[in-house]
N, C-alpha and C positions, 0 to 999 in steps of 0.2 A: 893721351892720344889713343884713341877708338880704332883697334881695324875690323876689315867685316871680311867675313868668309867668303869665299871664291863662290861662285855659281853652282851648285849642285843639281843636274838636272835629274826628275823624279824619273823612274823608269821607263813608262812611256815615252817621253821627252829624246831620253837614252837612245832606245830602240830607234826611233824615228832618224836620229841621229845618226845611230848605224848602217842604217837602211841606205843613206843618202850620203855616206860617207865616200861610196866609191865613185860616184858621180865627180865629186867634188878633188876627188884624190890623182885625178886623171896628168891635171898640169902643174900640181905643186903637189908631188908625193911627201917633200921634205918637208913642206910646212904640216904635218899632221895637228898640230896645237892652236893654230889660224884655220881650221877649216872647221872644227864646231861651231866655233864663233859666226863664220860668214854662213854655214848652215843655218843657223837662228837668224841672224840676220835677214837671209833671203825668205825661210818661212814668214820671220812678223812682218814683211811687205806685201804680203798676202792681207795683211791687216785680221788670221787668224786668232780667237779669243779661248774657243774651248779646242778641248779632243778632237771632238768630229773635224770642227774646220782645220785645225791643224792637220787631220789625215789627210785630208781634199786638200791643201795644201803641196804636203810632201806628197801628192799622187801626182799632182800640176806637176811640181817640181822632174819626177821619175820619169812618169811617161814623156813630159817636153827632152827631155836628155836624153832619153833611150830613142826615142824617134828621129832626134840629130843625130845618134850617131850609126843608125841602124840607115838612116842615108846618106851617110859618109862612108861608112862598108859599101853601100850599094855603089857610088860613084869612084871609088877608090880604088878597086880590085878590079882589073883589067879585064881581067881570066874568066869573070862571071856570064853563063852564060846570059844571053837577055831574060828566058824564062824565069831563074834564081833571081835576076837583077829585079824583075816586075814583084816575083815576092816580096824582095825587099823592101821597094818601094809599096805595095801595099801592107806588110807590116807596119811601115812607118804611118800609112796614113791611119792605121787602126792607131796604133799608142798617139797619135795625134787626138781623133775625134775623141780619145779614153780621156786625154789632157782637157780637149774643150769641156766635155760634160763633166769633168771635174770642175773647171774653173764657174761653167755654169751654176751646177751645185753650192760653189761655196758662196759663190755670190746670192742666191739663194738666200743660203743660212745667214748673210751678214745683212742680207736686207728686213732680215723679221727682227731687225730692235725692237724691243717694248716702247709704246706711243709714249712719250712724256707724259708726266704725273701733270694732273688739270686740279687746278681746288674743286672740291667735292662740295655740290649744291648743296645746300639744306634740306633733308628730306621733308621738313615738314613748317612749310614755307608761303603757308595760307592757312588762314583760321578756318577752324571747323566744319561753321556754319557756310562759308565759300566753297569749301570742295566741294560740302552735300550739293549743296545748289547746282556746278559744274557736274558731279555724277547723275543728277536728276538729268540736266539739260543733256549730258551725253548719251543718257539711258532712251531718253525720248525720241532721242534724233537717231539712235540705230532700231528703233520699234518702229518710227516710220518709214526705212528703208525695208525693214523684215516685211511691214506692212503689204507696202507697195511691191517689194520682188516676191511674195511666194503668193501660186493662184488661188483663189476660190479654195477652200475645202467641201467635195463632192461629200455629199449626205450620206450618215452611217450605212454601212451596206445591212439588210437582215441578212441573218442566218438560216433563215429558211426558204429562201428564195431562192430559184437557181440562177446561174451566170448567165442572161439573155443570150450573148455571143455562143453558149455553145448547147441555147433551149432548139434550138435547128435543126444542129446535129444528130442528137440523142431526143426526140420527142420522145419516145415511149419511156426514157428515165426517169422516175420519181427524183425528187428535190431531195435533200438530205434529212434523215429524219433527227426529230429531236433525240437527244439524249434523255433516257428514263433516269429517274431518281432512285437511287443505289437502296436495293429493302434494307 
């Protein structure tokens, strides 16, 4: 008869554990040995797989509890005045929106699976003499769009000629002269 070792969580695991142990310790202080377990439990309903989603996880998890009970103080304590009570109440709603865009987050991260594996075509899936023929006809068919979209090419400009648009300006300018041949 096989037994198996108890769960050993790795130290991140731990920590996170710790983190969220007081949350959890609030209405069953005595069961300390039943509250890792429903800790994990409540993260892997998160349907968390790595680290990251785990933290956005226990982050849901903190801020949803800290903002319950940060508006249980608020409505609980008689004595507060309205001013402290409005804090409260927008503290709560800060660790609320912290919860949503956590849970946005992780949903996020749970929504980028990797596409399923597809059978991989054949890369080379036509005979030779087919392709060339299909890259000729492809080749032809973007030469006469190049054709048809670029204009006219305007006749080499000389180099010794000046720029008409600016023979107006400057009449009394000479043209540019040649460059002499270096003795």
């Amino acid at each position: 008869m096989a037994t198996t070792t108890p769960y050993q969580p790795n130290p991140f695991v731990k920590h996170l554990l710790l983190s969220l142990l007081p949350y959890f310790t609030v209405l069953k202080p005595d069961e300390a040995e039943i509250i890792p377990a429903d800790i994990v439990e409540t993260l892997s309903a998160y349907g968390a797989r790595t680290r990251a989603e785990m933290l956005h996880a226990a982050l849901i998890v903190a801020f949803g509890f800290s903002a319950l009970d940060t508006l249980a103080q608020a409505k609980a304590d008689p004595e507060l005045s309205p001013t402290l009570r409005l804090r409260y109440r927008t503290c709560a709603n800060a660790l609320n929106r912290a919860a949503q865009q956590n849970g946005h987050a992780l949903t996020r991260r749970l929504s980028c699976d990797p596409p399923a594996t597809h059978p991989v075509e054949p890369a080379d899936d036509m005979p030779a003499a087919q392709a060339q023929d299909a890259l000729r006809q492809a080749r032809a068919k973007i030469d006469s769009y190049r054709n048809r979209l670029t204009p006219a090419r305007p006749s080499a400009v000389q180099p010794n000629r000046r720029d008409s648009t600016l023979a107006h300006l400057f009449p009394t300018m000479p043209g540019p002269e040649p460059l002499a041949a270096a003795p």
